[in-house]
N, C-alpha and C positions, 0 to 999 in steps of 0.2 A: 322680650318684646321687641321687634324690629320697629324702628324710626320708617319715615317714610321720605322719599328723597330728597324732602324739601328742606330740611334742616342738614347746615354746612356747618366744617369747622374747618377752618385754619390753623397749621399747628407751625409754629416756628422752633427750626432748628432738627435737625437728622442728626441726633444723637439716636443715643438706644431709647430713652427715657421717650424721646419725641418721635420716634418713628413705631416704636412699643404705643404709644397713645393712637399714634395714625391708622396703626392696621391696626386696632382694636376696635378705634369708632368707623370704620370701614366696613369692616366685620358687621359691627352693630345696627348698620345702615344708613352711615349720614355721608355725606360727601364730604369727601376730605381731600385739604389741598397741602402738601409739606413744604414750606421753603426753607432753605440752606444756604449760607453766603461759597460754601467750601466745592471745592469738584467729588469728591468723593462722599458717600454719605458714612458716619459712624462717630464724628467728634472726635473725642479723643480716644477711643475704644476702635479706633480707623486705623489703617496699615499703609506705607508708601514702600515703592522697590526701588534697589539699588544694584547695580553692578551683577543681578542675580538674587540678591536679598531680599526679602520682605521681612519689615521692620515692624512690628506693633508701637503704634506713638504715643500712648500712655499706659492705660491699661493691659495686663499681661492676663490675671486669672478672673475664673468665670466663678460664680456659687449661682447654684439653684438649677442646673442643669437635669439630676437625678428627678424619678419620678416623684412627683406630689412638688418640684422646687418649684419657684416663681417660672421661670425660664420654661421648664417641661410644661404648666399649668399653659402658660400663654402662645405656645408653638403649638398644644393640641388642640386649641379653643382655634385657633388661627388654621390648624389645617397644614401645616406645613413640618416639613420636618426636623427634628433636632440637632443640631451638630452636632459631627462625630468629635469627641472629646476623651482623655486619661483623666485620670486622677493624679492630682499633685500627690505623692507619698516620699518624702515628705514634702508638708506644704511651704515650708521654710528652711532652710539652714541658716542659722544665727550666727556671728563671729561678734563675740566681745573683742574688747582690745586686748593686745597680743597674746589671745590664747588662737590654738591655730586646730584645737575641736569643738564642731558648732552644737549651736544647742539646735536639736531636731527636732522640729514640730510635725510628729509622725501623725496619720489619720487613724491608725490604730487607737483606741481611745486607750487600751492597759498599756501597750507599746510606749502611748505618750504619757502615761501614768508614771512608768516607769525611768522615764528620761527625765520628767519631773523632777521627781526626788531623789535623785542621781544629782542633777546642777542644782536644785534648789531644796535641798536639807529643810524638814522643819517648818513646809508652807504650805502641807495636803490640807491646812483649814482653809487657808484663801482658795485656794482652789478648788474642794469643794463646793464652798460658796459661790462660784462662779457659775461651775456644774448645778447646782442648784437652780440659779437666779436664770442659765441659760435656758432650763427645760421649760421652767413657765414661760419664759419670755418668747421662746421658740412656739410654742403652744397658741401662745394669743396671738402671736403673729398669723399664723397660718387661718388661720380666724378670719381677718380683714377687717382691721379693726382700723376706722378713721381717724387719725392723728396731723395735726392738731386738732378738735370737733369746730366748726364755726357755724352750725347751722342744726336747728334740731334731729335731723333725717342723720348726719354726722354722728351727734351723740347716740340717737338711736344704735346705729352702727355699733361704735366704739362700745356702747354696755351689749351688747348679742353676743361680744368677742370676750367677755369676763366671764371669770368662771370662778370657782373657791378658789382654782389651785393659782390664780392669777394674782392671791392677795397674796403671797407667802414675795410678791418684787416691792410692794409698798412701801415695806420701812424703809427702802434704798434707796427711792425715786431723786433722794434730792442727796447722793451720794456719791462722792470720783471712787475709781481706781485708787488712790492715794487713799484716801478714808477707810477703804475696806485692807489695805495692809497692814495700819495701824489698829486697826478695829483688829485684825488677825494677829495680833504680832510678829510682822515681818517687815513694820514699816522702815526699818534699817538694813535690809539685805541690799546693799546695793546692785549686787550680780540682778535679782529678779527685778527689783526695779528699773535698772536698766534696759534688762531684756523689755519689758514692759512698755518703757519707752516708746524702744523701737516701734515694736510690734504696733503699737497704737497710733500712733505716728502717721501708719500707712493707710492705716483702716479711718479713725476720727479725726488728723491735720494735728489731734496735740498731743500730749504726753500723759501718761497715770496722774500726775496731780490734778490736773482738769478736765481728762474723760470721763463721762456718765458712766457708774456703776453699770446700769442696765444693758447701756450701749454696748461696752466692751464684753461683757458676758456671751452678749452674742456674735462680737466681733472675732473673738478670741475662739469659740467656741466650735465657730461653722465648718470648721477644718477636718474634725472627726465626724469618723462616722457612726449610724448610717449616712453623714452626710459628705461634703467635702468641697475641696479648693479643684476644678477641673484647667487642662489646659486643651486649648482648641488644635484641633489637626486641620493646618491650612493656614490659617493666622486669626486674629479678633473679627478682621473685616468680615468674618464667615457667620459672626451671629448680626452683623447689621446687612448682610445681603438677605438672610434669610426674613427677616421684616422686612425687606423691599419690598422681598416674592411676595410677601402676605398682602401688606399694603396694594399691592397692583392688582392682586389677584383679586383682591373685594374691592375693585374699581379706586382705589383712593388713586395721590397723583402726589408725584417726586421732583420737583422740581429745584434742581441743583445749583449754583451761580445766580440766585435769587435772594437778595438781603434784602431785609427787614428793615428799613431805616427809622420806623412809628409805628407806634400803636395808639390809635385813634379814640377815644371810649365819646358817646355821648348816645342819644336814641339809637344810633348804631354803634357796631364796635365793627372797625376796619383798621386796617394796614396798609403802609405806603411799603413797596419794593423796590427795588431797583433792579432791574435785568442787566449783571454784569458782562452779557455776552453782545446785548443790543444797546446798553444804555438809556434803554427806553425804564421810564418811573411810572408808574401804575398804584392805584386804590384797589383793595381787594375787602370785600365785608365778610361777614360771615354770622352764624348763631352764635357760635362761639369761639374763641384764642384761645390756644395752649400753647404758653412758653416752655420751650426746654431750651431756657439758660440761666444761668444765674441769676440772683436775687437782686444784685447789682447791676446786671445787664437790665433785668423788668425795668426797678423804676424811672432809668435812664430813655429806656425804648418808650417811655406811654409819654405820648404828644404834651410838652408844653413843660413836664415834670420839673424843670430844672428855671422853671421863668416864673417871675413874681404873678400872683393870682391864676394861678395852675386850675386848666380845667374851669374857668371863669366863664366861657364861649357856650358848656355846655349845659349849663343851669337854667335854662331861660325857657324851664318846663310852663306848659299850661293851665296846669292843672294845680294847686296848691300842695298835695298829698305828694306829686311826682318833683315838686321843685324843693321840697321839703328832704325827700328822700335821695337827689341829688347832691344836695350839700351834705346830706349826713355822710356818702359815701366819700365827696372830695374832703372831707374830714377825717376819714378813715385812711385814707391814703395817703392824704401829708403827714399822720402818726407813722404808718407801717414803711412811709419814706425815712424821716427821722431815725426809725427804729435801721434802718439798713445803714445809713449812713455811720451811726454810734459802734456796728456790729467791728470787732478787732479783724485787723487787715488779712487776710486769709494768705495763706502762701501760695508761691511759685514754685514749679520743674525745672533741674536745670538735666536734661538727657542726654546721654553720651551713648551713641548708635555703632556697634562697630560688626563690621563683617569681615568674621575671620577664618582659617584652615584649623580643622576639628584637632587636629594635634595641639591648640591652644587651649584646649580644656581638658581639666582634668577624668582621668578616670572615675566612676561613680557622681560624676556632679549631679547634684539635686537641681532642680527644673528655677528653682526659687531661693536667694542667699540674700543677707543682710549682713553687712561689715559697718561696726565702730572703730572707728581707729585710734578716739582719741576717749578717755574715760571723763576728763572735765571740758569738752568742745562741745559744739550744738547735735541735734538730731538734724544735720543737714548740712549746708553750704559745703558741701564735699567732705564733711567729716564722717558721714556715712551714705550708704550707697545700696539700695536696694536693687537686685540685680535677677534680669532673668534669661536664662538661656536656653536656644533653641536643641532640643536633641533631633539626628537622624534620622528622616522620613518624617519630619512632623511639616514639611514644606515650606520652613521657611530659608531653606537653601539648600544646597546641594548634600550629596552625601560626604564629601572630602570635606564641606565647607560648613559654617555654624555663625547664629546671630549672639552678640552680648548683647544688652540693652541693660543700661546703669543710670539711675535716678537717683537727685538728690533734691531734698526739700528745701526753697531758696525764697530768700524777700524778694517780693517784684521789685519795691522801692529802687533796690541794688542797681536792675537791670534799663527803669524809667530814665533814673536821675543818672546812669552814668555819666564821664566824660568820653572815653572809648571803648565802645560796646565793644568791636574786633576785638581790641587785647583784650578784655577780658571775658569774652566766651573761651578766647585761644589759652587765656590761660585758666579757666576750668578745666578744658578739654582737655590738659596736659596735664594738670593736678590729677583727674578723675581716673585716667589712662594710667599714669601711675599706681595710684590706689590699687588699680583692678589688678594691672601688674604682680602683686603681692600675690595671687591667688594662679592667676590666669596667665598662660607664659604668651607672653604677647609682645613677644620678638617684634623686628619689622618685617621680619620674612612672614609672620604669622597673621598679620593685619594687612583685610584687604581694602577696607573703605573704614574711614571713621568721620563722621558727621555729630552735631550736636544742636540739641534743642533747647532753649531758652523763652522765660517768660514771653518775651516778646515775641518766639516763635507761634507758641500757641495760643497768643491773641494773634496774629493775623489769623492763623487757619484755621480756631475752632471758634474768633469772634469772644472768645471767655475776656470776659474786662480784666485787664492790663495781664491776661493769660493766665490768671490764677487756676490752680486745680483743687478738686476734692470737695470742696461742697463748703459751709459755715464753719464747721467744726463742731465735733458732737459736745460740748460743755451741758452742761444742767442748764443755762437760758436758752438752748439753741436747741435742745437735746427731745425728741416724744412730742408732750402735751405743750411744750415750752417752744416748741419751735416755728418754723412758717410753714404755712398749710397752702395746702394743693389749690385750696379757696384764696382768690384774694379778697381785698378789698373791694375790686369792681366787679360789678356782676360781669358774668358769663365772660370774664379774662383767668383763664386757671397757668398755673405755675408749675411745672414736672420737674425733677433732675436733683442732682445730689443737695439744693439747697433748702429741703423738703425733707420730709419723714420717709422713709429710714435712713437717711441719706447717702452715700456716695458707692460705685460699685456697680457695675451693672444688672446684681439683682436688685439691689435698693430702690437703683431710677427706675428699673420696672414694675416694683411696687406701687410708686410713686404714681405713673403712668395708668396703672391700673386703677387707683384709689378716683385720681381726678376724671376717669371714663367710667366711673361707677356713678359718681357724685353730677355729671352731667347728664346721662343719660335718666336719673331719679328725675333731673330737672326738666327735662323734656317728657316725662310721662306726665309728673303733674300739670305742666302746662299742656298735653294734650287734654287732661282729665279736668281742668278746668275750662277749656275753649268747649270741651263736650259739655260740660255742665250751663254755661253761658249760652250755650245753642239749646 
């Protein structure tokens, strides 16, 4: 059913998550307006050039590209067309400490069956149960099934997406990673748990002890096929230009160097901007908000959040039933404030950029590599290093030449409270340079630019509070039915982006995206279907 053009939404933030909502309710028919503090739209799934270079600045791989994926689903509803993309095969190469053969997360599913039980003797139980818990979970996902439910239309939702084979993930619901090793007997293999780690690491912010059974099944899982881990031809920038095109093309509007400084809620919901090009501050209203930022950045952005009697200015309804229904909401908000505040401090990136002559990689390098260096150090602060590289005609350098791109998972705290930020980027950048060293012969004749990013870098640029990446963290509180919903607290204020169900990834956020432009447009039919019934 098309809207009519009278109904607007405001979306903050040109992520994927946030531009994926924009051309969707563009599409749909409402007028839409996108603001972005950044020059380039994409977030951290965005690209910057160097010396010839083009750098991906966080994200490296895509899922759900293939037909029937999230991605394919939402560029054929939108009309536009799909980037050109490979497949990661394999999706990983692993490096434990000092073994110098990685464990390879092949898309073959026997292939990876086989690699399996080859590094990890004695654990096809957990793994089948994985295989298991992924096909349902895969299942109901593809469903669209509303998670967290906050509203009855919600749970409606959520039960249409159940099915018998849906009950066989139940008994796990409230299960990590860790649990189902020991439930397997392999809760001692250090090598898999390790591996495990890792891997989880990238996908959920923590480790097998604390990841959601359900989550990682499908974490772990998406890599095989018929599905897989794709890499873009061109750079990332290539899936958020293509939601530009959507977004412009169904009239909606991009506006780039526009921050957000409030979110306003009372009888209207509006937004103060700032035009950083003119300086000029501006009110913008709208039917409805959709943030794509963090769940930290929401409550900080909604007008007054942080001042005694929050939201006090907009109680002063007429109606008993309306000032009634006021306080219950500013009730509901300083709980789901509370609730953010308590949430454990999520991590930082610390990115090591370097653009160098193709003789610095090896023969056969896999697209995607993870190195542990230390067997009792962290899953980060440069103990390990998830790494991805550009191959030959894939544009993001020349044909002599090739990108590394090396992340490590870091405390912001580290990077806030320093005393000298310089030394110690400079000396990350020289530990991490080292590290890659190991692998990659990275002479100085062979390195032509190296740059590095830090927490602080991608709070200024992508505005993420204090630059954190990856979303809450998949745990069991945070995880499904347990987590924050697309819905807030305040009417017609919706929340997209990794800190939301499914979370982090750019299929996830566009899941995410999708869920909260399903759950609004429901809301503008019955409010048409009520003003007809009223008339």
């Amino acid at each position: 059913m098309t809207l009519d053009k009278g109904q607007r939404a405001i979306v903050i933030g040109a992520g994927i998550g946030g531009l994926t909502a924009g051309a969707l309710l563009a599409k749909r028919g409402y007028q839409v307006r996108v603001f972005d503090s950044s020059i380039v739209p994409g977030g951290c799934a965005s690209t910057f050039r160097r010396r010839g270079f083009t750098f991906d600045v966080g994200a490296t791989q895509v899922a759900g590209l293939e037909p029937g994926g999230i991605h394919h689903r939402i560029f054929s509803e939108l009309g536009v067309e799909v980037p050109e993309a490979r497949y990661c095969d394999p999706a990983c190469a692993v490096f434990l400490p000092g073994e110098t053969e990685p464990i390879n997360v092949w898309r073959d599913p026997d292939k990876w069956r086989a690699e399996r039980q080859k590094q990890f003797p004695g654990s096809d139980s957990f793994w089948q149960l994985l295989s298991t818990l992924f096909q349902a979970s895969w299942r109901f996902q593809s469903r669209d099934p509303v998670l967290p439910p906050r509203n009855l239309w919600d749970v409606t939702e959520l039960i249409k997406a159940i099915r018998p084979d849906t009950l066989v993930t139940v008994p796990f619901t409230l299960m990590t990673v860790g649990d189902a090793l020991r439930l397997c007997g392999v809760g001692g293999d250090k090598r898999l748990k390790t591996f495990l780690d890792l891997q989880l690491k990238l996908y959920s912010q923590v480790g097998a002890d604390e990841t959601a059974l359900l989550y990682a099944a499908t974490a772990l899982g998406v890599s095989q096929a018929p599905l897989g881990l794709f890499h873009l031809q061109g750079s990332m920038q290539v899936l958020s230009d293509r939601l530009v095109e959507a977004l412009e093309k169904h009239g909606g509007e991009l506006l780039m160097q526009h921050t957000v400084k409030a979110i306003h809620v009372g009888n209207d919901i509006s937004v103060t901007v700032l035009n950083q090009k003119t300086g000029e501050i501006f009110l913008d209203s709208a039917d409805h908000i959709v943030a794509n930022v963090t769940v930290q950045n929401l409550v900080k952005m909604v007008d007054g959040a942080q001042k005694p009697g929050f939201l006090g200015r907009v109680f002063a309804g007429k109606e008993p039933q309306d000032l009634e229904n006021r306080f219950l909401n500013r009730n509901r908000f300083l709980s789901y404030r509370r609730r953010v505040e308590k949430l454990v401090s999520p991590s930082g990136a610390f990115v090591v950029y370097l653009g160098v002559r193709q003789d610095a990689i090896p023969d056969n390098c896999p697209p995607h590599l993870q190195f542990l260096y230390d067997w009792d150090g962290p899953v980060g602060e440069n103990n390990s290093l998830f790494v991805s590289v550009s191959h030959p005609g894939d544009g993001r350098a020349t044909e002599e030449m090739a990108t590394i791109t090396a992340s490590s998972f870091t405390d912001v705290a580290l990077w806030t409270d320093c005393d000298d930020y310089d030394e110690l980027k400079e000396r990350y950048t020289a530990e991490a340079v080292r590290r890659l060293g190991m692998y990659f012969d990275l002479s100085p004749e062979n390195i032509v630019h190296c740059e590095a990013g830090t927490p602080r870098t991608f709070a200024r640029y992508t505005g993420r509070d204090r630059g954190i990446v990856g979303g809450v963290g998949q745990r069991i509180s945070t995880f499904g039915p347990f987590g924050f919903a697309t819905r807030t607290p305040i009417p017609r204020l919706w929340l997209v982006g990794d800190s939301t169900h499914p979370g982090e990834g750019t299929a996830g956020v566009s899941y995410s995206a999708l869920t909260a432009v399903r759950q609004i447009e429901n809301e503008g039919q019955l409010s048409r279907l009520s003003h007809c019934y009223l008339n």
